[in-house]
C-alpha positions as CSV (number, residue, x, y, z in Angstrom):
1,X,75.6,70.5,65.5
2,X,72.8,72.1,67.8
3,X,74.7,70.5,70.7
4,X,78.4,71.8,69.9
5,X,77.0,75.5,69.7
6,X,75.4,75.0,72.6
7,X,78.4,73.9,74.7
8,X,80.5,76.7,72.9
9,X,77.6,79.4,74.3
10,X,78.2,77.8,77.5
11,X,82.2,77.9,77.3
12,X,81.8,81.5,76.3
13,X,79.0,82.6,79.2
14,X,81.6,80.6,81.9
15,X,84.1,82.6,80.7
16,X,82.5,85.9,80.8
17,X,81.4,85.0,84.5
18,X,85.0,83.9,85.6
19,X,86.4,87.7,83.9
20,X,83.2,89.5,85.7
21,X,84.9,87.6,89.1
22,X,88.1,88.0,88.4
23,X,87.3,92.1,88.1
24,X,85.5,92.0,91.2
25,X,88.3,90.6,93.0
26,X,90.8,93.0,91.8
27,X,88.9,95.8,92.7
28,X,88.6,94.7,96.1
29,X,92.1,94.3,96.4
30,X,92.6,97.4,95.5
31,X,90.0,99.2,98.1
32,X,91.6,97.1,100.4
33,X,95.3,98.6,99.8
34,X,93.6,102.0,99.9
35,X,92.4,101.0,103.8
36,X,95.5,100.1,104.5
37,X,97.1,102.7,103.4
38,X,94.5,104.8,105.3
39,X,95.5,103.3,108.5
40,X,99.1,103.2,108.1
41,X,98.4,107.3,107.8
42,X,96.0,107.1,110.9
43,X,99.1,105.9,112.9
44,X,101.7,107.9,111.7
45,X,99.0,111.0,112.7
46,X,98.4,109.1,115.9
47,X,102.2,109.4,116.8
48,X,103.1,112.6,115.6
49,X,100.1,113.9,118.2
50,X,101.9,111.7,120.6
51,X,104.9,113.2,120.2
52,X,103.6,116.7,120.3
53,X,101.5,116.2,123.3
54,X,105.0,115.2,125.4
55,X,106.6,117.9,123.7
56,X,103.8,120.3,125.4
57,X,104.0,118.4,128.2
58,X,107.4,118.4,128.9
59,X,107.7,122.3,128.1
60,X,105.2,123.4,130.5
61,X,107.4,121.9,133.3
């Protein structure tokens, strides 16, 4: 009987470990959306300064 609780313990601790990863995982996935989104922003900044840096440009003429 020892051995049955034993391997149920063991079932139960795997589990917990593969949940514990599996939480892990989806908060990484969800710091990496976050930097993407970061950098999708970055750019759209980037070429809005482009833009207005040749409108400046182009009205100083």
């Amino acid at each position: 009987m020892g051995h049955k609780k034993n391997k149920q313990e063991e079932e139960k601790l795997d589990l917990k470990l593969y949940e514990d990863k599996l939480e892990v995982l989806k908060r990484s996935v969800k710091e990496l959306k976050k930097v993407k989104k970061r950098e999708e922003d970055i750019r759209k900044l980037e070429k809005k300064k482009k833009k207005i840096l040749k409108e400046m440009k182009n009205g100083h003429k």
